[in-house]
N, C-alpha and C positions, 0 to 999 in steps of 0.2 A: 829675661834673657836666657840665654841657649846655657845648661850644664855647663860648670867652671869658669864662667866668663861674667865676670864682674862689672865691667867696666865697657864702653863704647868711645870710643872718640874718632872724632870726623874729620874732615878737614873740607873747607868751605868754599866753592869754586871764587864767591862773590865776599869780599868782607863787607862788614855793617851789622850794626846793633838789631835791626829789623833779618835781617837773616839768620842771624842766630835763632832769635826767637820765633822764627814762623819755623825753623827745624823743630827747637825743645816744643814746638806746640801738634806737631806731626808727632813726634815722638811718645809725646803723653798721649795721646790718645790711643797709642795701636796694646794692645793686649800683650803682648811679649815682657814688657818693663813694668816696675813696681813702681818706680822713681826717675824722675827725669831732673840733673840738676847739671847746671853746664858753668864753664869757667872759661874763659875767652885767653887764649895764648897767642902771642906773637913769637914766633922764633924768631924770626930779627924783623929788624924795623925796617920798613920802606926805605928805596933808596931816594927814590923821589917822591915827597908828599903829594905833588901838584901835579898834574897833566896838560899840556897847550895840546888838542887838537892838531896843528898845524904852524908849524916854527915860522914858516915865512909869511904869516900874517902877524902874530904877536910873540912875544918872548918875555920870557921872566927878565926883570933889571940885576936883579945882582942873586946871590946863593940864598935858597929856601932855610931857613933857620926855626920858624914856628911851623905848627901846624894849623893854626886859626888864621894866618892870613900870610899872602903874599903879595907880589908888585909885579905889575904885566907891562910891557911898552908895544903902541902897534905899530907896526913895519908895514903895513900894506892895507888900502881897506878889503874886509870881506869882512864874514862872521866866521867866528873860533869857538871851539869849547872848551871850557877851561872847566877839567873835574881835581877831587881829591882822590888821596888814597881810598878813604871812609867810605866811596860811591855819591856823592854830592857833586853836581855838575851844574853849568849853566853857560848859557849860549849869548856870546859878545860880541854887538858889531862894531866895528874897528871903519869906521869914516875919515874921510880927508880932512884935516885941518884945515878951519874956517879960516 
């Protein structure tokens, strides 16, 4: 590191356990640093765990409370994406009742 500066800290366009570490893995490699050791802070927590894509196809049932899971009801067919906070996504099609 540059004269008098001990310390680096970043802040992450994208969060996720995998972006951290492809950063500390950029980091150790370049000549500048002795030591690359990182701590993951949240200054406040997500307001919203969950993300619906598009509300007038599906929507949460009632208030997000966990982070490991939620409950979607669909309103319209189409496909929706339903991500986390974390960066974990995945794509729902939402058909007419048989």
């Amino acid at each position: 590191m540059s004269k008098g500066f001990n310390d680096l800290y970043l802040e992450l366009t994208e969060p996720g356990y995998f972006n951290v570490m492809h950063v500390a893995d950029i980091l150790s490699r370049m000549d500048d640093f002795e030591e690359v050791r990182f701590g993951v802070i949240d200054i406040a927590p997500p307001l919203w765990l969950w993300n619906i894509s598009d509300k007038t196809i599906a929507d949460f049932v009632d208030e997000q409370k966990e982070y490991s899971k939620t409950t979607i009801i669909g309103l319209s067919p189409d496909e929706v994406s339903v991500s986390t906070y974390f960066g974990l996504s995945i794509d729902i099609m939402m058909i007419e009742e048989l």
